[in-house]
C-alpha positions as CSV (number, residue, x, y, z in Angstrom):
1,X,-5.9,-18.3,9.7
2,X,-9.5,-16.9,8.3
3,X,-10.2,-15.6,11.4
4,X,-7.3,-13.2,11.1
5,X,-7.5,-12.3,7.5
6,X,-11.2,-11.3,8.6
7,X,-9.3,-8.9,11.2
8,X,-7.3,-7.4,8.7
9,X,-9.6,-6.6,6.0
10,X,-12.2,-5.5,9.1
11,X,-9.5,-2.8,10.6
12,X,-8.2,-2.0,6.7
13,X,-12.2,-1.4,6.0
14,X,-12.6,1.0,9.2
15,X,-9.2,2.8,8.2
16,X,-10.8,3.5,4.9
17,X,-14.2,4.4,6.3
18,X,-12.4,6.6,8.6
19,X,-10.4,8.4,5.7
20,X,-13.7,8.6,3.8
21,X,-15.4,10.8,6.9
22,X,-12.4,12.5,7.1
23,X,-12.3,14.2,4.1
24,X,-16.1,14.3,4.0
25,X,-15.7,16.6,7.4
26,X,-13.0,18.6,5.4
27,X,-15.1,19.4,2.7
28,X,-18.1,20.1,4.4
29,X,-16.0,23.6,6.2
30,X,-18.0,27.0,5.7
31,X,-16.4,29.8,4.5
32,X,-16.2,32.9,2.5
33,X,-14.3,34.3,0.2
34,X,-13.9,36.7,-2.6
35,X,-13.3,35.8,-6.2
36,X,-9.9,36.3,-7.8
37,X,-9.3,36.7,-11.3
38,X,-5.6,36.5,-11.1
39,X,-2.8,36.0,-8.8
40,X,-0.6,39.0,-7.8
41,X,3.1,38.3,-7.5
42,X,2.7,38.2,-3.5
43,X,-0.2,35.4,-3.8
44,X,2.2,33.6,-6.1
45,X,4.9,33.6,-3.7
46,X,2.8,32.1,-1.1
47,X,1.3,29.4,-3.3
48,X,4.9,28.7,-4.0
49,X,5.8,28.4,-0.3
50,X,2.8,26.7,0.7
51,X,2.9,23.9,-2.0
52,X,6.7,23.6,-1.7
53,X,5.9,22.8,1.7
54,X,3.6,20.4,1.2
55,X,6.2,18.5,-0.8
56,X,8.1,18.6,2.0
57,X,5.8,16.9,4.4
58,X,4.9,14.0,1.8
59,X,8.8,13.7,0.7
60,X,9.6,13.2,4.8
61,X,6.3,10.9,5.8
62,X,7.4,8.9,2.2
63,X,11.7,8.7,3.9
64,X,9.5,7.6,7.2
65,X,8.1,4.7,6.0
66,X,11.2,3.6,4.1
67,X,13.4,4.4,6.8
68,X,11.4,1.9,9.2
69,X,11.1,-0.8,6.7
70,X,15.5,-0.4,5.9
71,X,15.5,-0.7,9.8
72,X,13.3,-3.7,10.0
73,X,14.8,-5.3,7.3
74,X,18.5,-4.7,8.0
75,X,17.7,-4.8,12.1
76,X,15.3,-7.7,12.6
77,X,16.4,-10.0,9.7
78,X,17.3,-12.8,11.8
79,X,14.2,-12.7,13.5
80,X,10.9,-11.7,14.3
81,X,10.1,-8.2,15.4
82,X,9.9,-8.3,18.9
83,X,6.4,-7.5,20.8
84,X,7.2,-4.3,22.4
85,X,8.5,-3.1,19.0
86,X,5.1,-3.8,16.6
87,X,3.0,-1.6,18.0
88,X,5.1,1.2,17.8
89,X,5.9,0.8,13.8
90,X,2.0,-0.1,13.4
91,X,1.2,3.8,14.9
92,X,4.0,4.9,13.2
93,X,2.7,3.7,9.6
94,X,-0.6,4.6,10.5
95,X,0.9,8.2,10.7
96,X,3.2,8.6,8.0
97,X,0.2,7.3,5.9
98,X,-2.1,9.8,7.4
99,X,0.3,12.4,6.1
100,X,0.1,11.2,3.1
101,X,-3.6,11.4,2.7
102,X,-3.8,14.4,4.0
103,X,-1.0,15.5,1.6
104,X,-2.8,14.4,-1.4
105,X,-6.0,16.1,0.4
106,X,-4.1,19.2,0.5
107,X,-2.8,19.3,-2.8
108,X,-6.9,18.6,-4.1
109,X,-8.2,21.6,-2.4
110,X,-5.7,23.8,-3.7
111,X,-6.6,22.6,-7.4
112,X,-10.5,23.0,-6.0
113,X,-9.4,26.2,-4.6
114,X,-7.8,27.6,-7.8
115,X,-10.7,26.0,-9.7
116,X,-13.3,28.0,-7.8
117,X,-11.8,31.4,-8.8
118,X,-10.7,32.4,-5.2
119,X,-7.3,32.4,-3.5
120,X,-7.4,32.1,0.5
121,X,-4.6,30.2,1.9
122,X,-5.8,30.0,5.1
123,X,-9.6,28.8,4.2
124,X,-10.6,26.2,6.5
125,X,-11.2,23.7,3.6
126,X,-7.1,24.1,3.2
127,X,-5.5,24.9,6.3
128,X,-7.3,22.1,8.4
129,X,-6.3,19.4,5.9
130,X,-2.6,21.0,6.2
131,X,-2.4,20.9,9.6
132,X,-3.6,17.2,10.0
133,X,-0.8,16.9,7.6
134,X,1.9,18.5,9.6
135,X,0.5,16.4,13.0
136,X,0.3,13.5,12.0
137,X,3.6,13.3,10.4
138,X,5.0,14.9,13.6
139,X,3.5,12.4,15.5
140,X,4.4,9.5,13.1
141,X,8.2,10.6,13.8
142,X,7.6,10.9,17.5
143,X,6.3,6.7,17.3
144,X,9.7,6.4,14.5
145,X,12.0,8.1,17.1
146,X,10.8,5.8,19.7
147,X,10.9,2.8,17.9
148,X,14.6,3.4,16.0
149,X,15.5,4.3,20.0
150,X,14.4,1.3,21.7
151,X,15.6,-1.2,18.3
152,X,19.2,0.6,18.7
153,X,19.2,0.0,22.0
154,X,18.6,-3.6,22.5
155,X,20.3,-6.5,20.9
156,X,18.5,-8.6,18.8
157,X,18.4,-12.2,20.0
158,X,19.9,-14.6,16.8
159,X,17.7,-17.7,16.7
């Protein structure tokens, strides 16, 4: 039992220490930019849109991971969840998590970016964050779709 609780914390530790050099590469990005005193009603717009979708992405990764712990729960509660099916809802966590960060990544550089006294929306400190946001929860869905298929399609065994 040690040996596996060793495992956990040891993949939970490189996870983190992944995160950590993520955002480290994020806000290491070069650019340019000039500085803004105020926002014109055209750069509000697009703040609005930009952080409205953002929203969006964290409110679907955040329905994700409840809709696969509802399906594991209301699906599997009989039994265990089979092998084929784990690895698929590990990826698909890992994912919709990953969204998340990068989410809460996105939202910080927009506060840094207001901050700072400039307004580019498409500043590589911002848009790269954004778009690991967008993948990753595209990719988390792509593991969820796969996982609700192959759960939905197979009968689960009653011990």
């Amino acid at each position: 039992m040690r040996n596996k609780n060793f495992k956990f914390y040891f993949v939970a530790a490189l996870i983190l220490f992944a995160l950590l050099l993520l955002q480290l590469f994020f806000s290491q990005l070069q650019f340019t930019s000039d500085e803004v005193t105020s926002l014109s009603k055209l750069q509000e717009k697009q703040l609005d849109i930009f952080v409205d979708m953002n929203k969006l992405l964290i409110t679907l990764s955040t329905v994700s991971l409840g809709g696969i712990g509802v399906f594991i729960f209301n699906r599997y509660k009989s039994q265990e969840l089979p092998w084929y099916q784990i690895k698929r809802v590990v990826f698909a966590w890992i994912f919709c998590g990953l969204s998340l960060y990068c989410g809460v990544l996105t939202n910080e550089r927009l506060v840094w970016m207001l901050q700072t006294g400039f307004f580019d929306l498409t500043n590589p400190r911002i848009i790269w964050v954004y778009r690991s946001q967008f993948w990753s929860l595209a990719i988390a869905i792509f593991f969820l779709a796969d996982f609700f298929y192959r759960g939905l399609r197979k009968e689960p065994v009653t011990k």
